[in-house]
Backbone as a chain_set.jsonl record, in Angstrom:
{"seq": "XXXXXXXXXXXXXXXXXXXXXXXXXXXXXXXXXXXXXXXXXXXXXXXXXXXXXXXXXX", "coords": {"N": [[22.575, -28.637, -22.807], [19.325, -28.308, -22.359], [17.182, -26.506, -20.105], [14.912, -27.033, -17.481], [10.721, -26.204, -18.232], [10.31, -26.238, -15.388], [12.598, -25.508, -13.48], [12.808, -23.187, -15.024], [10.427, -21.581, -13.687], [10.763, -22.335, -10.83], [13.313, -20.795, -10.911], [12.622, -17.965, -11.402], [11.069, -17.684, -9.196], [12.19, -18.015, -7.09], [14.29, -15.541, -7.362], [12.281, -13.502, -7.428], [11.281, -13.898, -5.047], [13.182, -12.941, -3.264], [14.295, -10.579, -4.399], [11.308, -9.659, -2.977], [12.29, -9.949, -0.291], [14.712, -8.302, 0.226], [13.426, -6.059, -0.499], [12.773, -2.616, 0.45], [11.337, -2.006, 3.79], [8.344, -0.668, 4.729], [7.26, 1.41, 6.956], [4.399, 0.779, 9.434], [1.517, 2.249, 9.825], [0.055, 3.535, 12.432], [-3.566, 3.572, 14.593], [-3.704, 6.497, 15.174], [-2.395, 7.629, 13.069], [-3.439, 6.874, 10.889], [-5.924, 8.171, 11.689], [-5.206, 10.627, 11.391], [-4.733, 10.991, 8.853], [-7.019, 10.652, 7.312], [-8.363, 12.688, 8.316], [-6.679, 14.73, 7.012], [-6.897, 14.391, 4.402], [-9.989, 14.656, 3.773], [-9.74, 17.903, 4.361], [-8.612, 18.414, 2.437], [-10.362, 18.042, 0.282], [-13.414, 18.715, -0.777], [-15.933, 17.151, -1.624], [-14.904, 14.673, -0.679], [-14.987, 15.104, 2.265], [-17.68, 15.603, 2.599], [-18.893, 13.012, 1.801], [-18.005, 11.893, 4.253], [-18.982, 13.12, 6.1], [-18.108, 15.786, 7.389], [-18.14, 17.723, 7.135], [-19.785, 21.484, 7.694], [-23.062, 22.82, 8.011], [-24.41, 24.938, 6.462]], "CA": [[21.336, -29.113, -22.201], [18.218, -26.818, -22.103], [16.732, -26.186, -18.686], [13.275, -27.225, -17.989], [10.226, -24.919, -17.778], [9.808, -26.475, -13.894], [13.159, -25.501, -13.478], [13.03, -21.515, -15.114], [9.391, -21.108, -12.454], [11.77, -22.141, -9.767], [14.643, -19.649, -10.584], [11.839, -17.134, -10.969], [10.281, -17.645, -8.024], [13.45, -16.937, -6.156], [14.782, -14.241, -7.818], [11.276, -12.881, -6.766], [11.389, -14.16, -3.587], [14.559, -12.822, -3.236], [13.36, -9.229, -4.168], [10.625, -9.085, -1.732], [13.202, -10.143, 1.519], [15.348, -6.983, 0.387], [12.63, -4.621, -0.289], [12.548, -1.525, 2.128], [9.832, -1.79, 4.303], [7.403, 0.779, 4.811], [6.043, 1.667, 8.395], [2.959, 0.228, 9.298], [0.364, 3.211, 10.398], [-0.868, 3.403, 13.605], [-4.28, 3.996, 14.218], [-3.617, 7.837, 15.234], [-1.468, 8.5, 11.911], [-4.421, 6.902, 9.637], [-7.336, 9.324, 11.27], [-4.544, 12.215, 11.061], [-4.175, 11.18, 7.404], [-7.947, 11.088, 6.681], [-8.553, 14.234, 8.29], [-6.179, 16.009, 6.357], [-7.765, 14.075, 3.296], [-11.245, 15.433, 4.208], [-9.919, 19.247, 4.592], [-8.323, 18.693, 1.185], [-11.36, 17.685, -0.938], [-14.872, 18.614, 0.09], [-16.693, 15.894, -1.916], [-14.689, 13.562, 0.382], [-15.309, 15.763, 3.758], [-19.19, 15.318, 2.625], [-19.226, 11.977, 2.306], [-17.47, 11.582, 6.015], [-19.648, 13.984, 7.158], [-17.401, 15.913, 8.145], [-18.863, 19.671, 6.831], [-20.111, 22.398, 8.326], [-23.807, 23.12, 7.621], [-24.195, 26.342, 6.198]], "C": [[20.451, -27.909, -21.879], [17.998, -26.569, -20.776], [15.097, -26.389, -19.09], [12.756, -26.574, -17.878], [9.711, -24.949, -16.298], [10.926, -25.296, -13.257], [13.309, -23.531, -13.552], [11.616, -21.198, -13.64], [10.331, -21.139, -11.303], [13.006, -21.088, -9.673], [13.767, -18.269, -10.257], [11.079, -16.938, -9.909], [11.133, -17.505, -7.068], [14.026, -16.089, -6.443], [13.124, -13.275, -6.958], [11.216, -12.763, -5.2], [12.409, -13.076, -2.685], [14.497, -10.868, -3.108], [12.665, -8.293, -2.978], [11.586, -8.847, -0.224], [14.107, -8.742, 1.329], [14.884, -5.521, 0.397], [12.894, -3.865, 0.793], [11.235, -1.589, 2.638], [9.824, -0.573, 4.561], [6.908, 0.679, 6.221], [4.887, 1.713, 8.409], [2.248, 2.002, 9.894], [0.135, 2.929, 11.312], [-2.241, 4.231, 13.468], [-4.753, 5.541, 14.275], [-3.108, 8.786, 14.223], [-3.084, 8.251, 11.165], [-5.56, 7.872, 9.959], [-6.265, 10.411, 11.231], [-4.727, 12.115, 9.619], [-6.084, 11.165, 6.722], [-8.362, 11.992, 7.006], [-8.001, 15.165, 7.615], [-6.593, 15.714, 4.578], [-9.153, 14.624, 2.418], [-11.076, 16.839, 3.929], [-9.828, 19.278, 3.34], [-9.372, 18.852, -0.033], [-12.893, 17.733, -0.265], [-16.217, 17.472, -0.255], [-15.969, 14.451, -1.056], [-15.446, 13.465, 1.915], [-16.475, 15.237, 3.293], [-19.67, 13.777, 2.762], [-18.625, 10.843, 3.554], [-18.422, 12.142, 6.798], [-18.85, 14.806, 8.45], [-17.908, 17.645, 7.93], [-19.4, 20.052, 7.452], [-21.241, 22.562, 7.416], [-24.277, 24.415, 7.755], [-25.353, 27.058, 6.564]], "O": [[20.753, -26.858, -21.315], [19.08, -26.361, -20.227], [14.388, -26.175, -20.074], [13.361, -25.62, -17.388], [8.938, -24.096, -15.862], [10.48, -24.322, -12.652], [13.697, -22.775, -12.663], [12.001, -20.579, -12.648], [10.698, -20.077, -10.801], [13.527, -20.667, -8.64], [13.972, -17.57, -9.264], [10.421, -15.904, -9.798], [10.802, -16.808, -6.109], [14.534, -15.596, -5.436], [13.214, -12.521, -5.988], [11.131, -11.799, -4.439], [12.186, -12.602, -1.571], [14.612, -10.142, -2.12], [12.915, -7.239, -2.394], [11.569, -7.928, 0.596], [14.209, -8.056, 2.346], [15.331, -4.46, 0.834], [13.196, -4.302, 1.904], [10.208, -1.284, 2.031], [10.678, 0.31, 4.64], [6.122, -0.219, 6.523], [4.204, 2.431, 7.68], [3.071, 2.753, 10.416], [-0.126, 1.727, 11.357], [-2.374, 5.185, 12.701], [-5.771, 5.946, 13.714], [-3.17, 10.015, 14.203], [-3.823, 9.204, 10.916], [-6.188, 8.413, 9.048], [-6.853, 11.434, 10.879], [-4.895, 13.192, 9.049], [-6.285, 11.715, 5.639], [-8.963, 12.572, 6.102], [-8.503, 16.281, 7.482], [-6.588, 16.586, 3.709], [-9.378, 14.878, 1.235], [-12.008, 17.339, 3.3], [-10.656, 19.964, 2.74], [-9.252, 19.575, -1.023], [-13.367, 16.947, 0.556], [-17.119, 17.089, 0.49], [-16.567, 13.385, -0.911], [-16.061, 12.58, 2.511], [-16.47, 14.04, 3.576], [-20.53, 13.359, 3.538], [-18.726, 9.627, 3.716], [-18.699, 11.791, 7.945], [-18.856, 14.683, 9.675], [-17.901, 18.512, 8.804], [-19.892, 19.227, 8.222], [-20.994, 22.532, 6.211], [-24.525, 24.981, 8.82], [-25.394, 28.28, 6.423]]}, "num_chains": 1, "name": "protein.A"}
């Protein structure tokens, strides 16, 4: 007996399912890590810093 194609969406959709619940989560950011992490974004690349306005006018 074949299997239907309702039948394979449903296995796939828990095998997926299934996936996500074991993934490793990732630590959310707080909002003191994300401006640490665009400041050090900014120092890195000055066409970024510029459009933060974050440069020093020369």
């Amino acid at each position: 007996m074949t299997m239907k194609k309702t039948d394979l969406y449903k296995n796939l959709a828990l095998v997926t399912a299934q996936r996500m619940k074991n993934a490793a989560k990732t630590p959310k950011l707080t909002a003191a890590d994300k401006a640490k992490t665009k400041k050090e974004l900014a120092s890195a690349n000055p066409l970024l810093a510029s459009l933060m306005g974050k440069t020093k006018a020369k």
